[in-house]
C-alpha positions in Angstrom: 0.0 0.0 0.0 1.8 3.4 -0.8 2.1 6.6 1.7 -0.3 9.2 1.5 0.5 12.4 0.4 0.4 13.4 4.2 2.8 10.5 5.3 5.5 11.1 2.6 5.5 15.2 3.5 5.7 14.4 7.5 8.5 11.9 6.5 10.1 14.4 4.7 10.0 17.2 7.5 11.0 14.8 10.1 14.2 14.3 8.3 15.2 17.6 7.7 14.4 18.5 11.6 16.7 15.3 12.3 19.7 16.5 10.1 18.9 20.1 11.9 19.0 18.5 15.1 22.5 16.9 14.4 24.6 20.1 13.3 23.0 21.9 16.2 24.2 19.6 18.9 27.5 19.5 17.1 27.7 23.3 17.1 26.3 23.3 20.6 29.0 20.5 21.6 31.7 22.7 20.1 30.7 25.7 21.6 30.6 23.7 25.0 33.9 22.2 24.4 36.1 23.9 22.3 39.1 22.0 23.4 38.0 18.6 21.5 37.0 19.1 18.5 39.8 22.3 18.3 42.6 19.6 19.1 40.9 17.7 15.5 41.4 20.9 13.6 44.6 21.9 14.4 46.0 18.3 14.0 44.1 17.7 11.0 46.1 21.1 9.6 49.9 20.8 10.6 49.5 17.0 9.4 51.2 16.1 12.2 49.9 13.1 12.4 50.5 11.8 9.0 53.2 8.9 7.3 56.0 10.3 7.9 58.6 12.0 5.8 55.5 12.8 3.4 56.3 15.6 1.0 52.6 16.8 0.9 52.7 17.8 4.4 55.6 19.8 3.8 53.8 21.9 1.3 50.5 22.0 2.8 50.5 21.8 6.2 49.3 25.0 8.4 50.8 26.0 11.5 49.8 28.9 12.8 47.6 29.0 15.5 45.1 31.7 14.8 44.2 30.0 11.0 43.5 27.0 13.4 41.0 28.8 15.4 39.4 30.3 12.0 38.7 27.0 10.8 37.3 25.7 14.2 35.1 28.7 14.3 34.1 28.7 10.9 33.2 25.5 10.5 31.2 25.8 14.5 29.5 28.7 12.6 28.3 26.4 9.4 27.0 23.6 11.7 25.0 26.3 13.6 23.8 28.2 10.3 23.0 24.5 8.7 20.8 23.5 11.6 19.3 27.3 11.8 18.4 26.5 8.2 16.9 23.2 8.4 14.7 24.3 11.7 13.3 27.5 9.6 12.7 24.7 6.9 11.2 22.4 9.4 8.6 25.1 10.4 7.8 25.6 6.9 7.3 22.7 5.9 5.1 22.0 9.2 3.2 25.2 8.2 2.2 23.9 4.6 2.0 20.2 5.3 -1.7 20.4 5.1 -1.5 22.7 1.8 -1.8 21.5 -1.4 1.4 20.3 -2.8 2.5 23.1 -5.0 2.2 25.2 -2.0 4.2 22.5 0.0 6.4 22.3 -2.6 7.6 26.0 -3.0 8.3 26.2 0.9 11.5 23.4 0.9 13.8 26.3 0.2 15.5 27.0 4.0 15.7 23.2 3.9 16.9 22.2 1.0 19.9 25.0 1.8 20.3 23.7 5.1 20.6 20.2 3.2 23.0 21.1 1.0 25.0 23.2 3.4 25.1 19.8 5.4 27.1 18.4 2.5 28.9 20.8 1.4 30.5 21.1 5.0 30.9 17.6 6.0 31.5 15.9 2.5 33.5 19.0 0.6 34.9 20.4 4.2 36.0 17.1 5.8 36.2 14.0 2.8 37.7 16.4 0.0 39.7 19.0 1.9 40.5 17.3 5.0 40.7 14.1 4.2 42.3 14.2 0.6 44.0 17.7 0.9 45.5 17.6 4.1 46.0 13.5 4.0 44.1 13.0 7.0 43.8 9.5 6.1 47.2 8.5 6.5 46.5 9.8 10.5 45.4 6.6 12.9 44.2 8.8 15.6 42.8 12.2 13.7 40.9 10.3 11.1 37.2 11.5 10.2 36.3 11.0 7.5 34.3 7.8 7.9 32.1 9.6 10.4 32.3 12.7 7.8 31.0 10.8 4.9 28.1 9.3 6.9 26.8 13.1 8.3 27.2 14.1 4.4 25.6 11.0 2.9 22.5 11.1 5.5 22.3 15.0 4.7 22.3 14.4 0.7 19.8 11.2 1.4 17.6 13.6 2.9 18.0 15.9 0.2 17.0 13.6 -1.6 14.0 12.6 -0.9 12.7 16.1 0.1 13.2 17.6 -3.5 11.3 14.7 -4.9 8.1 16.3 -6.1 5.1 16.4 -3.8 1.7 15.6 -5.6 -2.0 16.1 -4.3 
C-alpha cells in the first residue's frame, strides 16, 4: 500500500528536523567544548599526524595557531547556520503540510539549503579537503572522514528525498 501524500510530506519534515538536530548539537558541543573538537582541527592542519617524511605535508600543512581557530570557528558557525536553516525549513514545511502540494512544494527552500550546506560542509569540508588535501587518512588517531561521509551521505539522502516532487 503506498504513503499518503500526508505521510511522505511528514516523512520528509521529520528528516530535515533530524539532520537540523545533528549540526545543532555538534555546534552546541563545540561551543561547550572547544578543546575537543579544536585539538581535531589543528591536527588535521599541521598533518602532524601523518606517514611520515610525506612531501605533501611539507607543502600544505598549516601552522599557525590563529588560522586553526578560524577553521574551528568557521566550520562551528556552518553547523549552527546549517541546523538554523533546516529548523526555519522544518517550520515551513510544518506550516504547509496540510497545503496543497505546490504550495508544500515551493516552501523546501531554507531546507533544501540547510541540506545542502550539510554536504557541502561535511562531505567538501571534511572528505575532500581534510581528508584528501590535508591526507588526514594517512593519520590513525585524527581520522574522520568515515564519520564525515556518513553526516554528508545522510544529509544528501535527505535531500533527496525532500526535493522529490510532492503531488496532491
Amino acid at each position: 500500500m503506498m504513503p499518503t501524500a500526508l505521510t511522505v510530506k511528514l516523512a520528509k519534515t521529520v528528516l530535515v528536523f533530524s539532520i537540523g538536530l545533528f549540526a545543532a548539537l555538534a555546534g552546541i558541543g563545540n561551543i561547550l567544548d572547544p578543546a575537543t573538537n579544536y585539538s581535531f582541527v589543528e591536527h588535521v592542519l599541521t598533518m602532524d599526524t601523518v606517514f611520515p617524511n610525506n612531501p605533501l605535508a611539507a607543502q600544505r600543512a598549516i601552522t599557525d595557531s590563529t588560522l586553526h581557530k578560524l577553521a574551528f570557528w568557521l566550520i562551528v558557525l556552518t553547523e549552527l547556520v546549517v541546523a538554523g536553516l533546516c529548523f526555519w525549513g522544518t517550520i515551513q514545511l510544518l506550516m504547509t503540510m496540510r497545503s496543497p502540494a505546490v504550495v508544500y512544494n515551493a516552501a523546501k527552500g531554507p531546507a533544501v539549503a540547510g541540506l545542502c550546506l550539510a554536504v557541502v560542509l561535511w562531505f567538501t569540508g571534511f572528505v575532500a579537503v581534510g581528508g584528501e588535501w590535508f591526507l588526514m587518512w594517512q593519520s590513525s588517531d585524527w581520522n574522520g572522514i568515515a564519520a564525515a561521509f556518513r553526516f554528508a551521505a545522510s544529509a544528501f539522502l535527505a535531500l533527496i528525498f525532500l526535493v522529490l516532487e510532492d503531488r496532491d
